[in-house]
Structure formats: C-alpha cells, structure tokens
Backbone bond lengths (Angstrom), bond angles and torsions (degrees), N, CA, C in turn:
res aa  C-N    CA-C-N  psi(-1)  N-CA   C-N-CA  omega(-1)  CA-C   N-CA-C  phi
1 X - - - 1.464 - - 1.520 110.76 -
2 X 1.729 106.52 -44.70 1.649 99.73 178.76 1.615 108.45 -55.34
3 X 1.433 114.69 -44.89 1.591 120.54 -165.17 1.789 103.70 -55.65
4 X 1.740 99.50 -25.84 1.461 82.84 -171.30 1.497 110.21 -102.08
5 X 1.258 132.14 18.90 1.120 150.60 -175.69 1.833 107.09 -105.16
6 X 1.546 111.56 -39.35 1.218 112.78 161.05 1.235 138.39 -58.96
7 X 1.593 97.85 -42.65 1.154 140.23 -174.20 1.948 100.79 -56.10
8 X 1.200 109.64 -46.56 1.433 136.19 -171.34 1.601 113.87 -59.75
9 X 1.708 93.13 -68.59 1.647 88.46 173.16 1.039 118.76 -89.00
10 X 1.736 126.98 1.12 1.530 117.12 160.42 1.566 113.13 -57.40
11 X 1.411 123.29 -47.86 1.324 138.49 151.75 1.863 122.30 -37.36
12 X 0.769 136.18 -15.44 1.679 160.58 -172.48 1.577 97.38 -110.72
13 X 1.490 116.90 -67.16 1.621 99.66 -166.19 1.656 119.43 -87.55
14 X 2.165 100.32 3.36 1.579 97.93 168.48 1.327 100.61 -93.30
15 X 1.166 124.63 -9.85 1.416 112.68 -170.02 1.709 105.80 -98.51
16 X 1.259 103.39 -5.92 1.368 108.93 170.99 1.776 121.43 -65.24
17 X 1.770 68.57 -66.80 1.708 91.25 170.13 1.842 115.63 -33.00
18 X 1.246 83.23 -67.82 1.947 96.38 -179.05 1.520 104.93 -39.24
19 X 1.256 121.31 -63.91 1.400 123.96 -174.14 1.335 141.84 -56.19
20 X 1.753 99.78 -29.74 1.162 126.48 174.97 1.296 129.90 -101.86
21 X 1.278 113.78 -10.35 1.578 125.66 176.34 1.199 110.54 -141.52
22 X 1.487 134.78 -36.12 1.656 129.95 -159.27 1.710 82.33 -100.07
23 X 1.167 129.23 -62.44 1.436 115.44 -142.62 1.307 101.87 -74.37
24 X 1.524 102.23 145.00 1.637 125.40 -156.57 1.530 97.76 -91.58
25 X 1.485 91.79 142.27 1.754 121.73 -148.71 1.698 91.73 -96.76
26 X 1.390 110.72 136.24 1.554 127.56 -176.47 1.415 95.39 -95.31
27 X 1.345 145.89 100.71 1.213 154.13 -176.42 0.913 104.96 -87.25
28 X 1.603 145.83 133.44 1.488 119.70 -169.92 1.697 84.76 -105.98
29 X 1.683 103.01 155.88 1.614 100.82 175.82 1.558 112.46 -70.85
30 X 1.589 122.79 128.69 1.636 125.61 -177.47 1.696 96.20 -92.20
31 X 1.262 78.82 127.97 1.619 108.11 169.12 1.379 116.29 -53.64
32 X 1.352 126.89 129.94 1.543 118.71 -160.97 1.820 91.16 -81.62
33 X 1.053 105.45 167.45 1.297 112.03 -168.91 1.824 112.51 -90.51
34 X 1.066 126.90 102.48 1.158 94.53 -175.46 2.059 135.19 -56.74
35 X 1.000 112.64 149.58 1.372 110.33 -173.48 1.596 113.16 -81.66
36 X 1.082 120.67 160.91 1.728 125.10 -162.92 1.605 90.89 -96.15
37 X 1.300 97.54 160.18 1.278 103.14 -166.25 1.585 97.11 -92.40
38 X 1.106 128.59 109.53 1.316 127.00 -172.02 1.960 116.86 -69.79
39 X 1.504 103.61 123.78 1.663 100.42 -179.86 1.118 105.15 -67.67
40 X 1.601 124.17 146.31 0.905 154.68 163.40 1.620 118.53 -95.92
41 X 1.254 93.34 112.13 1.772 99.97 175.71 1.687 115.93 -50.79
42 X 1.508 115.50 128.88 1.806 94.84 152.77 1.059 114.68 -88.95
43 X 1.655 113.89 149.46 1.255 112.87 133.09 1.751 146.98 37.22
44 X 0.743 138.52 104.41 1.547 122.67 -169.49 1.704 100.91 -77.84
45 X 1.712 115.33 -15.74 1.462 95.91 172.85 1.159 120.64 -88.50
46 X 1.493 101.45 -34.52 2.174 106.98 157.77 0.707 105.64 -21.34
47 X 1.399 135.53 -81.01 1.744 146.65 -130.27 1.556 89.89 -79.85
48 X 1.194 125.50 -66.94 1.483 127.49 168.90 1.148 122.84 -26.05
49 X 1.594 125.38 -65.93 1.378 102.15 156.45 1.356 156.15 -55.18
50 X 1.888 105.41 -15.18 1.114 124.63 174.70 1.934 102.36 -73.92
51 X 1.331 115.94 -49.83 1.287 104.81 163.90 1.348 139.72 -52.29
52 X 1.496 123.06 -35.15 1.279 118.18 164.48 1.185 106.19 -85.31
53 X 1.095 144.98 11.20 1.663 125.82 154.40 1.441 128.54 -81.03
54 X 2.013 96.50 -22.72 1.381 106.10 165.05 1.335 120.14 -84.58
55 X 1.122 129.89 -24.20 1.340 134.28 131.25 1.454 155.57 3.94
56 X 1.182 85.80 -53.28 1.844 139.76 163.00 1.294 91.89 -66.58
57 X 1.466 110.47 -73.40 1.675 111.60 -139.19 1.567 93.08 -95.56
58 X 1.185 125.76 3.83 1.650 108.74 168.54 1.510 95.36 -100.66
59 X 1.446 126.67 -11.25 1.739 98.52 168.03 1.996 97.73 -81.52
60 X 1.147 98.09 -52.18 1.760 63.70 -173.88 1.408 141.77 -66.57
61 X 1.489 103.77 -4.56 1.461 106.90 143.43 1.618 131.87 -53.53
62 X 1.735 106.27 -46.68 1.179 113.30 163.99 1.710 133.53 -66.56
63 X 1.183 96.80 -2.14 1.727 133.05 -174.46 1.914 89.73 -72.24
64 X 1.658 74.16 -75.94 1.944 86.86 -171.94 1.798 119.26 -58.63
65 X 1.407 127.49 -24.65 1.240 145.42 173.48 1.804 92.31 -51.23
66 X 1.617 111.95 -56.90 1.218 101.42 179.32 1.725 138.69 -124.56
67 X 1.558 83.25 50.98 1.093 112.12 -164.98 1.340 149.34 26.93
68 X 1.196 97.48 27.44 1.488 117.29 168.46 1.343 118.58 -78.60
69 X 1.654 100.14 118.40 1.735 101.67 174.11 1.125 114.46 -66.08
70 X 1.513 100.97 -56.52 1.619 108.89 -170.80 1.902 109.65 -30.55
71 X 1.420 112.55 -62.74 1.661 108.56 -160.43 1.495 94.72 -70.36
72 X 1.136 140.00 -45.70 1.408 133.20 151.60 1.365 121.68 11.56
73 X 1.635 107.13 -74.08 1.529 120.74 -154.56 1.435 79.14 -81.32
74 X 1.245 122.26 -71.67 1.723 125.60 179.00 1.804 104.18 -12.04
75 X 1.108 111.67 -79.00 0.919 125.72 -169.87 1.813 123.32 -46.15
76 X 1.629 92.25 -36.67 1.812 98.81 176.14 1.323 104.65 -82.37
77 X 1.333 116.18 -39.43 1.921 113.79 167.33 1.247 126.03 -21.57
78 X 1.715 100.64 -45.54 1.349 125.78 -153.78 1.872 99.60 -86.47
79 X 1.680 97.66 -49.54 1.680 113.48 166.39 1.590 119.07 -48.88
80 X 1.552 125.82 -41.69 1.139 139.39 -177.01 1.821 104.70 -66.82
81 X 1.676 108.37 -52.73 1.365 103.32 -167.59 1.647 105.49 -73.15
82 X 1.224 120.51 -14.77 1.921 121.35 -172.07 1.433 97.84 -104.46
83 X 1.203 133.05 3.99 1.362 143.87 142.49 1.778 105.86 -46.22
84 X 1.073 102.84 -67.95 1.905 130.90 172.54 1.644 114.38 -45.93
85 X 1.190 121.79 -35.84 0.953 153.32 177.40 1.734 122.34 -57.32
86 X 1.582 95.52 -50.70 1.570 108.13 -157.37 1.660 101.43 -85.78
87 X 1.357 110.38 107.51 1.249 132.85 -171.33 1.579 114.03 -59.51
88 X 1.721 116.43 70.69 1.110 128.14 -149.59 1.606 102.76 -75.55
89 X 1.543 130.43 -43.14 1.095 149.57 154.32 1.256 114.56 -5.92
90 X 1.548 116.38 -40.89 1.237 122.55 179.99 2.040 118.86 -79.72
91 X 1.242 88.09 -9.39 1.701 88.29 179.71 1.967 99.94 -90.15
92 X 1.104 102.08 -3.60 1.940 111.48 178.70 1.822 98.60 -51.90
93 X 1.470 110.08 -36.47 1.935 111.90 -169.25 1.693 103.10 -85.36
94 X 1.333 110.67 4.94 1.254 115.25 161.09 1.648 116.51 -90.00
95 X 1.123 77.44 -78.56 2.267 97.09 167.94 1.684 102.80 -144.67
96 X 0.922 78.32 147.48 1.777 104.71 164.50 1.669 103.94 -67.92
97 X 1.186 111.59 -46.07 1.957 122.46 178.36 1.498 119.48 -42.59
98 X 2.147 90.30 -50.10 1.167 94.21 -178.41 1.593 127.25 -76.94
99 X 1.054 86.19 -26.03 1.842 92.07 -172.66 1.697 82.07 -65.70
100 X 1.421 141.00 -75.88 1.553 126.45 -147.89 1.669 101.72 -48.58
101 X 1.726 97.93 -42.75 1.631 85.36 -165.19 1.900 111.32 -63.19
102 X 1.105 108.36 -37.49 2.125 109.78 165.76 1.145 85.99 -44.76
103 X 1.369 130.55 -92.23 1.650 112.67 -153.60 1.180 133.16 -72.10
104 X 1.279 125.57 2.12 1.721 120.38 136.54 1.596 112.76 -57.16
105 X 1.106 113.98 -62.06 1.709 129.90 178.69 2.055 98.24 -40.08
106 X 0.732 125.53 -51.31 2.037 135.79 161.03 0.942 102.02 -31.65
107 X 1.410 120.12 -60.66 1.701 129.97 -130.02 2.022 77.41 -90.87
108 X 0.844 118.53 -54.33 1.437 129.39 -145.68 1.757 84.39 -90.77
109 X 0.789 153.20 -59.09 2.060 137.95 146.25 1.291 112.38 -0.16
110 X 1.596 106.29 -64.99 1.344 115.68 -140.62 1.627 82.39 -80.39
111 X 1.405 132.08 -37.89 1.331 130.73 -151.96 1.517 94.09 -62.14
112 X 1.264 103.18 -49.48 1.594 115.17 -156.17 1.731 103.68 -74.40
113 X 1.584 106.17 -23.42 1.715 104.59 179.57 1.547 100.26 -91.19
114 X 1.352 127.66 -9.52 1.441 119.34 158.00 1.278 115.24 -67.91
115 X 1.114 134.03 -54.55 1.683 143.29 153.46 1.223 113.59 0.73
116 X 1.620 105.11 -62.37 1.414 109.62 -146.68 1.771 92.01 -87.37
117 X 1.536 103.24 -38.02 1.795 95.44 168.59 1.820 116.82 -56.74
118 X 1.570 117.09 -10.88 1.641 97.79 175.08 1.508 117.46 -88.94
119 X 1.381 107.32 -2.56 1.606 114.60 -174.88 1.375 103.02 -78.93
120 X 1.204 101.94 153.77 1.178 118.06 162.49 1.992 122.80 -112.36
121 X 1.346 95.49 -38.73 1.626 95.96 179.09 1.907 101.50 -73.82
122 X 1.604 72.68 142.48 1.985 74.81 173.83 1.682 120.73 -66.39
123 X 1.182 105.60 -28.09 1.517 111.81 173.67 1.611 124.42 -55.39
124 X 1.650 99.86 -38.03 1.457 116.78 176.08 1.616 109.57 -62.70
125 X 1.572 107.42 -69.70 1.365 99.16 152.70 1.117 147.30 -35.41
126 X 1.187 133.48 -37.66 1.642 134.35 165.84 1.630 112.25 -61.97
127 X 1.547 108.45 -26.43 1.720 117.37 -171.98 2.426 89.83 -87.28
128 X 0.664 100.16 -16.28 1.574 95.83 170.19 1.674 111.02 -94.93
129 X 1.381 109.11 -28.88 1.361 98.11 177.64 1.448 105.61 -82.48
130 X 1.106 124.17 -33.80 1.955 122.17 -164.95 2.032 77.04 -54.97
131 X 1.439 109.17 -57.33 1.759 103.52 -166.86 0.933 133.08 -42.23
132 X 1.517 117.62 -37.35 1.011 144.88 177.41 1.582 109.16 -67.70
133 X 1.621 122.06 -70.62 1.415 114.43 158.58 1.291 124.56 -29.60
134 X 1.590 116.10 -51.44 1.788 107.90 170.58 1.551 128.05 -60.92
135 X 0.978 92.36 -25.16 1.780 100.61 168.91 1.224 128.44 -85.92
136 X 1.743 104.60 -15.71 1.772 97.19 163.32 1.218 97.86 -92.89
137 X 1.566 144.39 -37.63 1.256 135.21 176.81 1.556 118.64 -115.22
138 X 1.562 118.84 111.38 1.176 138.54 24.26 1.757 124.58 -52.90
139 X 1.493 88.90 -92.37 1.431 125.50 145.26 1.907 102.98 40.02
140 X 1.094 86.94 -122.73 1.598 105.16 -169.73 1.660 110.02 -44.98
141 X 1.308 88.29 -54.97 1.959 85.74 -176.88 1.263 110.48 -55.71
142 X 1.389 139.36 -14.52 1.125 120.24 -158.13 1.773 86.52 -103.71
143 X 1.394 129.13 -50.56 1.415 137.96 -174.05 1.331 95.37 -39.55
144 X 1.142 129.30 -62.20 1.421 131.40 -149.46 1.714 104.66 -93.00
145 X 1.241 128.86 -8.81 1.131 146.95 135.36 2.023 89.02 88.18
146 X 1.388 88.32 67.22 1.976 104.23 -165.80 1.711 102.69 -46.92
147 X 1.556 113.01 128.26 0.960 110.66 148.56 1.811 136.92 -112.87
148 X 1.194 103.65 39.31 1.443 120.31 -147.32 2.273 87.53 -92.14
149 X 1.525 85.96 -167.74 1.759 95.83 172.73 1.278 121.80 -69.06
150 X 1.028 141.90 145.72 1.532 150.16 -158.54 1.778 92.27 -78.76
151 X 1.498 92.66 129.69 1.682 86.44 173.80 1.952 94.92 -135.91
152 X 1.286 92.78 -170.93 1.255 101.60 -163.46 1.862 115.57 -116.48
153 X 1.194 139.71 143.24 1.507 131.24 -145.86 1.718 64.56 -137.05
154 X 1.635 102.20 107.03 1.533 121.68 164.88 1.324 124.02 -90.82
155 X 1.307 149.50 134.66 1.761 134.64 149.72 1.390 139.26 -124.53
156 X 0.712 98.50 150.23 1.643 106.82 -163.17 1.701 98.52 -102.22
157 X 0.953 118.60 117.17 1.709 131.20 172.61 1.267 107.87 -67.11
158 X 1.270 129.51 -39.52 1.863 126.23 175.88 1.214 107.31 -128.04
159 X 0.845 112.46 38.60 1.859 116.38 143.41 1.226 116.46 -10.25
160 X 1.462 140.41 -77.78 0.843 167.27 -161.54 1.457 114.98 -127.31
161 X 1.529 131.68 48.99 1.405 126.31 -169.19 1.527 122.47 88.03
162 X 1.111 112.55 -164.24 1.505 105.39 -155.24 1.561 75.40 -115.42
163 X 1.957 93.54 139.12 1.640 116.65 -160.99 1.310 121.04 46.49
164 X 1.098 131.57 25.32 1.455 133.44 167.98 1.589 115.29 -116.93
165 X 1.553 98.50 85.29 1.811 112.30 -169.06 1.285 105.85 -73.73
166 X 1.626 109.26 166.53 1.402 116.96 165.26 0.960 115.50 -160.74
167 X 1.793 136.00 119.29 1.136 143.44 168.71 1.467 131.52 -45.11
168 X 1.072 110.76 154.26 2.060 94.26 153.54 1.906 92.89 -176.63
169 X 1.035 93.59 175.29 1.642 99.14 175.83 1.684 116.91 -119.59
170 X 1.250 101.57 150.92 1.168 109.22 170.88 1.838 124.22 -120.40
171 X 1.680 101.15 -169.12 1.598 84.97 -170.59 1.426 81.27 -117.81
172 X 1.543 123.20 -9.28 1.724 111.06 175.55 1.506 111.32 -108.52
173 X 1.262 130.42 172.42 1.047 124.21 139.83 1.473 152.96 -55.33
174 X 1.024 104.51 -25.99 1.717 121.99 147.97 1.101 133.33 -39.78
175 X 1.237 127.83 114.06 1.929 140.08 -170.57 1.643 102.38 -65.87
176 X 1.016 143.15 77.68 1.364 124.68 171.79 1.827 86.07 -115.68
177 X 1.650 97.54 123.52 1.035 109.30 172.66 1.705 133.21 -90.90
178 X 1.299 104.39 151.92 1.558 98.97 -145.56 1.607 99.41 -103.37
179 X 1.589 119.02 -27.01 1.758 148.20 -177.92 1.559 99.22 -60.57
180 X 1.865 114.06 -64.53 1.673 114.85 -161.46 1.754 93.84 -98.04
181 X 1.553 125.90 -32.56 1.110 131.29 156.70 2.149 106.14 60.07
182 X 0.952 134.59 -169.09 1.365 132.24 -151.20 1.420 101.98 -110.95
183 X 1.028 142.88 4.51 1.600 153.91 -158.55 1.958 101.35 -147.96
184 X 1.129 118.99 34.10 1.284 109.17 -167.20 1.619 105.29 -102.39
185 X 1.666 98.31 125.64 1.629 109.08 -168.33 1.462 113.60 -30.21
186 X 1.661 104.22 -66.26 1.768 99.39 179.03 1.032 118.28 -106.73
187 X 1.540 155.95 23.14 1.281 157.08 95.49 1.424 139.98 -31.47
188 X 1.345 116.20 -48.84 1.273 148.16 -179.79 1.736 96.69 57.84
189 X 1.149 134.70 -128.75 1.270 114.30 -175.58 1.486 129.26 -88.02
190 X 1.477 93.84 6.38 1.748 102.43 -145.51 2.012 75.96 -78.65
191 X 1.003 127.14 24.17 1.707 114.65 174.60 1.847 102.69 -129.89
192 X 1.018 101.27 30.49 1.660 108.61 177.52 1.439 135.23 -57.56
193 X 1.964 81.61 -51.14 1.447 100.31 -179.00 1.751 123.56 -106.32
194 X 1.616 97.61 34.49 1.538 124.71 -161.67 1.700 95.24 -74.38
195 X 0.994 138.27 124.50 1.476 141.71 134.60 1.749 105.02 149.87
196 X 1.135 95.46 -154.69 2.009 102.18 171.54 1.984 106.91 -160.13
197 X 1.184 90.63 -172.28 1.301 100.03 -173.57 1.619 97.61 -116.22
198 X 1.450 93.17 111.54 1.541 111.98 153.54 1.082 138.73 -37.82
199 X 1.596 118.33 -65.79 1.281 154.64 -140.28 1.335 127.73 -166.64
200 X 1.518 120.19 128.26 1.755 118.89 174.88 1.873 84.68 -103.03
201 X 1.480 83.86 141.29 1.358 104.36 162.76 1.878 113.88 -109.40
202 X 1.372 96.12 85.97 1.324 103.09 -174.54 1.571 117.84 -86.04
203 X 1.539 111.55 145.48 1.630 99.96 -177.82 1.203 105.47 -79.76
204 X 1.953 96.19 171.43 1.484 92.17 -164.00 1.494 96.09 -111.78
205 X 1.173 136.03 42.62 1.663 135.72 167.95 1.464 100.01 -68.26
C-alpha cells in the first residue's frame, strides 16, 4: 500500500513538473499596437492666417451685435479674401486627404460668405452667418487640426423665434449675442446677453 501511495505522488509531482515548467507554452501572437497619429505643428504663418480670418469673422459678428450691415459685408469681404490666403498646401506633410478635404471646406465658406454679401435683409444675413459658424465649427477646426487661442462655440436658443437656435463662436467667454444683438425690433437690447457657451474650442498643440 505504502509502494502504491509513493508510487502516486511520484506520478503527481512528474506530472506536475511537466505541466508547470517543461510543457511548451502557446503564446498567442500580440497584435502590434497601433501607433497614434502624431500632431504636427503648423507653421507660424498657418496659424497666422488662421487668426486673421477669425478676426474677420468676429467683427462681423460684432457687425451683427450692432446691427450694422454695412461693416458686416466689409468685414466678410475681408473673411472671403484671408480665406485665399490660408496656405492650405502646407497641411499636404500631414495627408494629401487633408489638404483636399480644407479646400473643399474653403470653397463651401466662401460660397456661403458670398451669400450673405447678396442679402440685403439683416435677418437673411444672420441665417448665412449661424452657416457659416457651423461650418467653421465642427468642420474646419477639426480638418485643419486648429492650433490658434481657445475660443468659445456660443448659442442662442431663439435666434430666430421661439426654438429656432443659432450658433456662432466667440474669442471670449461672454454671451453677447450676435442673432437678437442691441438694435433688436421687439427686444431692443434687453436680449443681448441671451444664450450660453456650449463648447471651448481648444487647440490641439
């Protein structure tokens, strides 16, 4: 009985052995990891042009705040030609993709900031600028992969009437609305400081 009791866990600690140290290990193959797509800085004249175009477009926001068409159109003229400007060529050492997709994203700006120069009613205009704001944010900031000053993605819930919102951006945090603005027929200013801030559009350096 002892012999077969020996016999037993001699059998137990070779079969241990085998299992735990000799027998050969099924490694499964690890998936290489993919690597992050590393940001790429622009330019210091990139970024420059990306700033004076916002530039542009916060006076004619500030245009519409006080309802002046005139500095408005001035002002998108000014947005349309630094459109022309923004040395898109240079996002090619990123992707080739990205640079076409920016200059579709241009083409389709500029269309919509020509627009707003054929209007004449201020209302029409403000419905080209909310477009225009939606098309630089999402849109553009993200293509061009913005590294400019942190601004702010504002909205106004009655923009245009009750439930009829409208975005736009700013360079402060402060709601001064650009839609009911300080001259507004049946508000007059008392709807100035109407909306909130959504969203920071922070760069991505």
């Amino acid at each position: 009985m002892k012999k077969f009791v020996a016999f037993a866990l001699l059998l137990i600690a070779a079969f241990s052995i085998y299992w735990f140290i000799l027998r050969p290990k099924n490694n499964p193959v690890q998936e290489e990891k993919q690597q992050a797509i590393a940001v790429k800085k622009h330019s210091d004249g990139f970024n420059n042009s990306i700033d004076r175009l916002m530039n542009a477009y916060f006076s004619v926001k500030d245009a519409f705040v006080e309802s002046d068409t005139v500095k408005a159109k001035e002002n998108t003229l000014l947005f349309i030609s630094l459109l022309d400007s923004i040395p898109v060529a240079e996002l090619d050492k990123d992707s080739l993709m990205i640079a076409e997709t920016a200059k579709l994203t241009i083409v389709d700006l500029k269309a919509n900031a020509l627009s707003l120069l054929q209007q004449t009613d201020i209302t029409e205009m403000r419905q080209d600028f909310r477009t225009l704001s939606d098309m630089l944010y999402p849109s553009f900031f993200k293509v061009i992969n913005y590294e400019g000053p942190t601004l702010f993605l504002q909205n106004c819930p009655m923009a245009f009437g009750t439930d009829k919102d409208a975005n736009w951006i700013s360079n402060s945090n402060e709601v001064i609305n650009p839609y009911l603005g300080k001259k507004h027929p049946e508000f007059n200013a008392t709807m100035l400081n109407c909306g909130e801030v959504k969203d920071s559009i922070v760069n991505s350096k």
